[in-house]
C-alpha positions, 0 to 999 in steps of 0.5 A: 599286359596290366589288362591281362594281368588285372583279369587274371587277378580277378579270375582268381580272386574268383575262384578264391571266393567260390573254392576257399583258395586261390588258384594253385602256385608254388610257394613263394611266388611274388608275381603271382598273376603274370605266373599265372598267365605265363607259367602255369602248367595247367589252362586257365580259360574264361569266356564272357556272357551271352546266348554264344559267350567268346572267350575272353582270356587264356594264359599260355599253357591254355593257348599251346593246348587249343593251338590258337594264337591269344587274338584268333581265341579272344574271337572264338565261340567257347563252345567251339572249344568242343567238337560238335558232337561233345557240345551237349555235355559241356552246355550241361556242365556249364548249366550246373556251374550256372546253378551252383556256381562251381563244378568239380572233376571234369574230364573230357574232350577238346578240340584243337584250331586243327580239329585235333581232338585232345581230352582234359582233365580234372577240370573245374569250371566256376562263374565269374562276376565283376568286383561289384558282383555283376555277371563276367562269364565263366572260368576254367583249368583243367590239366593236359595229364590225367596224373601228372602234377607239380610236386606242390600241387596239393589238389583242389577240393 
């Protein structure tokens, strides 16, 4: 579990750097990556580099979305993560995030391990390096609702 916690640390230490905030948490949270990991009311994803990258993290609320259980993800193509026909844009998206380092507002498709197709919201797709700046990969949250938000969500730029 300290792996896990020890990449969602980083994965939000990232998001820090590239947004000027942390990822979103109700106030007066301690433990703030395993509630990350754990609670979270929105997906948390990372994938790794490469010409195919697989994930390589996922929090609850991401694995009760896609339907996988955490060792099925870890070995999934992300690009799996959309069915075939929706794959083009989300290879753009993740070219511009290459380019810019963070995209805002995605709303779009996914699939599911059944070929279940459910939409995410506002997403926000960012790059992902190590502490020594070299390449990770990319992170993602999106949200399951296209309104609904905890009442201390305050939103992201």
């Amino acid at each position: 579990m300290s792996s896990v916690l020890s990449l969602i640390t980083q994965i939000d230490q990232n998001f820090l750097d590239r947004n000027g905030k942390g990822l979103p948490t109700p106030a007066g949270i301690t433990a703030r990556a395993q509630w990350l990991h754990e609670a979270a009311p929105y997906s948390i994803l990372a994938h790794g580099t490469g010409t195919d990258p697989h994930f390589i993290y996922a929090n609850q609320f991401a694995l009760s979305c896609f339907k996988y259980n955490i060792a099925e993800l870890l070995q999934l193509p992300s690009r799996l993560s959309a069915a075939p026909q929706d794959r083009s844009e989300r290879e753009r998206l993740l070219h511009d995030v290459t380019l810019n380092g963070i995209a805002y507002h995605y709303t779009g498709p996914r699939v599911d391990k059944y070929g279940n197709t459910f939409t995410i919201y506002d997403g926000v797709v960012w790059r992902l390096t190590h502490p020594d700046g070299l390449p990770l990969g990319q992170a993602a949250l999106f949200w399951l609702q296209e309104e609904e938000r905890p009442a201390w969500y305050t939103g992201i730029r």
